[in-house]
C-alpha positions as CSV (number, residue, x, y, z in Angstrom):
1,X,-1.6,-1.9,-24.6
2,X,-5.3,-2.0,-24.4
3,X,-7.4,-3.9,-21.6
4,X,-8.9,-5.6,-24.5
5,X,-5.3,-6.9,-25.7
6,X,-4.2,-8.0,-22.3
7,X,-6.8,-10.1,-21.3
8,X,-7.7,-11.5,-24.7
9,X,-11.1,-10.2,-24.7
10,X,-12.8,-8.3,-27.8
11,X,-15.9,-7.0,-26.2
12,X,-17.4,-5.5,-22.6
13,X,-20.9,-5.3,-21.8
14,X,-20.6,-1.6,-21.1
15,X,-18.0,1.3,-20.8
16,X,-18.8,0.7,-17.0
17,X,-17.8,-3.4,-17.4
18,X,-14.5,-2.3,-19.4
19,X,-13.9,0.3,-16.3
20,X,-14.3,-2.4,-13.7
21,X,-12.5,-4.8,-15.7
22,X,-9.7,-2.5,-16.2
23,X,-9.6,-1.0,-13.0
24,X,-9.0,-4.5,-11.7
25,X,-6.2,-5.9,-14.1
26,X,-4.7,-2.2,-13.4
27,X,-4.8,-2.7,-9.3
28,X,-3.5,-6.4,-9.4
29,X,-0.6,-5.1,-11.8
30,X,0.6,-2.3,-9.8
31,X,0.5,-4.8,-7.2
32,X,2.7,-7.2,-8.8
33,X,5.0,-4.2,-9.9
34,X,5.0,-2.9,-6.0
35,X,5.6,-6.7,-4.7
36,X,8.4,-7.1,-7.2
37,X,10.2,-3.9,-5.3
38,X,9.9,-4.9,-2.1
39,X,10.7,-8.9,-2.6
40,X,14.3,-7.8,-2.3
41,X,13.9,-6.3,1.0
42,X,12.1,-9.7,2.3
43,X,8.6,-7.9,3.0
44,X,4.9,-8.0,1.6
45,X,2.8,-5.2,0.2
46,X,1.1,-5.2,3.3
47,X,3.5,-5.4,5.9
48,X,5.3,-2.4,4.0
49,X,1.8,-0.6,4.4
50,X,2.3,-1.1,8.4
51,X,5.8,0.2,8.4
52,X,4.5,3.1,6.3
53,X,1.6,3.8,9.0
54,X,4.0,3.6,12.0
55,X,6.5,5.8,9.9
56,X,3.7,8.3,9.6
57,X,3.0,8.5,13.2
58,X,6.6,8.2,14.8
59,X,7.7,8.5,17.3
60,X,4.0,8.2,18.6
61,X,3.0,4.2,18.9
62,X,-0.2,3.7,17.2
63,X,-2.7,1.0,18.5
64,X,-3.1,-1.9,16.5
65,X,-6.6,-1.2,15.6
66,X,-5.7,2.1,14.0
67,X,-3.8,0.2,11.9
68,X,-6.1,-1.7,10.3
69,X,-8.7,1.5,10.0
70,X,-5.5,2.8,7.8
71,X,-4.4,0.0,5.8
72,X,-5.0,0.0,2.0
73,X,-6.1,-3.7,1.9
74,X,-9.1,-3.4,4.4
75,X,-9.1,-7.4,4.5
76,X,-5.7,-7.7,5.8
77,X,-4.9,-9.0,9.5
78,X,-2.9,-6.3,11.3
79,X,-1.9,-8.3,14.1
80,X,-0.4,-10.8,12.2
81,X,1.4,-8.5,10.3
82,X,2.6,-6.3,13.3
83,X,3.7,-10.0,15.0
84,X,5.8,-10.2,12.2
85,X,7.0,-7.2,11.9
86,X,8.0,-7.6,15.1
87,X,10.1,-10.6,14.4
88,X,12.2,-9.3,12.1
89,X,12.7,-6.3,14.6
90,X,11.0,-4.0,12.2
91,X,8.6,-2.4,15.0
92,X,8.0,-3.2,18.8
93,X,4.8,-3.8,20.8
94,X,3.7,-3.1,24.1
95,X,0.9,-3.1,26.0
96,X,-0.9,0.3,26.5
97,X,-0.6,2.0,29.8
98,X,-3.9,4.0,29.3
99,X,-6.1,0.8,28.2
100,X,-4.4,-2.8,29.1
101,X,-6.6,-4.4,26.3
102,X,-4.9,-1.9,23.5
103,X,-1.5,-3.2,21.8
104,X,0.6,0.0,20.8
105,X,3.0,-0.4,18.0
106,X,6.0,1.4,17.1
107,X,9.3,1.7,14.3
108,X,12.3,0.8,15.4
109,X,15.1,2.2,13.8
110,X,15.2,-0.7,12.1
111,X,12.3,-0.2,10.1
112,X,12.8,2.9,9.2
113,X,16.5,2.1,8.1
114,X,14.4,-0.3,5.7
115,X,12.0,2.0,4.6
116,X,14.7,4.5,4.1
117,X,16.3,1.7,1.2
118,X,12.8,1.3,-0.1
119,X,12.1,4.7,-0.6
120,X,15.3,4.7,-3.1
121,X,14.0,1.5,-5.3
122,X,10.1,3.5,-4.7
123,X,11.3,7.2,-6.3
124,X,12.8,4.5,-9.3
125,X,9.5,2.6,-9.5
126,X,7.7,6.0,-9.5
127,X,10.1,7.3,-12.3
128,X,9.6,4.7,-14.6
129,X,5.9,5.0,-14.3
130,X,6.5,9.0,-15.1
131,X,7.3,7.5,-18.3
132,X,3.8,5.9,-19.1
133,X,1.9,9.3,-18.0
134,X,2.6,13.0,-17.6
135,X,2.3,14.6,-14.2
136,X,-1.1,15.6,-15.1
137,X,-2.5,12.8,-16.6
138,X,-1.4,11.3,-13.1
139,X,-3.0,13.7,-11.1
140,X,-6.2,13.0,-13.4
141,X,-6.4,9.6,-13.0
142,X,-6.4,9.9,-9.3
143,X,-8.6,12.2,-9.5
144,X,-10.9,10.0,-11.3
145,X,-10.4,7.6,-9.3
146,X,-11.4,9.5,-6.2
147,X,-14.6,10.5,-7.8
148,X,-14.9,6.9,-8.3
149,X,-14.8,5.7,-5.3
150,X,-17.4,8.8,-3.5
151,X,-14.4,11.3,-2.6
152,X,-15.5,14.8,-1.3
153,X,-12.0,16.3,-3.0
């Protein structure tokens, strides 16, 4: 299905306004398709993006700060998300020894027994998209998009 199609719109301004356009719509419904994956397991998009972070770094805590340097949505609130994260025993906080005003942040096994399930419904989500695009037009499109967005790669 076109962009065109799925918003009901016949014309764009420029190939540039169809880009935007399209990029957007795309973003929002990989979104969707990723929130639809993880509703299951009782977590957002975002607070899956700060187990993934901690997963990354484990054992090592991470500061709460790094966090939100590494988060895909830049407008989220790490600390909220990390206080709930910690409620549902996901990942535990403690006060830095080298720097009392730094929170550090780490998995418990918890959370990575949770992303470990996610990981199986992910490698599904990823499959399914394998059918909409070849491994290379995948590697394309991010490459495109890198180039988009200023990378050096």
């Amino acid at each position: 299905m076109s962009i065109e199609s799925d918003i009901q719109q016949a014309t764009f301004r420029s190939p540039f306004h169809r880009l935007v356009v399209n990029v957007l719509y795309s973003g929002n419904w990989i979104g969707n398709a990723q929130m639809r994956v993880l509703k299951p397991y009782g977590i957002t998009l975002q607070q899956y993006n700060v187990l993934r972070i901690l997963r990354g770094k484990s054992p090592e805590p991470v500061k709460v700060s790094e966090i939100t340097e590494r988060m895909l949505d830049k407008m989220s609130n790490a600390s909220r998300l990390v206080d709930k994260l910690v409620l549902k025993k996901y990942v535990e906080r403690t006060e830095c020894p080298k720097d009392r005003r730094a929170v550090d942040v780490v998995i418990t096994q918890k959370g990575l027994d949770l992303l470990k399930k996610i990981d199986a419904s992910q490698v599904q989500w990823e499959e399914d998209m394998h059918q909409r695009l070849t491994t290379e037009q995948a590697d394309t499109l991010s490459q495109l998009l890198d180039q988009l967005r200023g990378s050096d790669e």
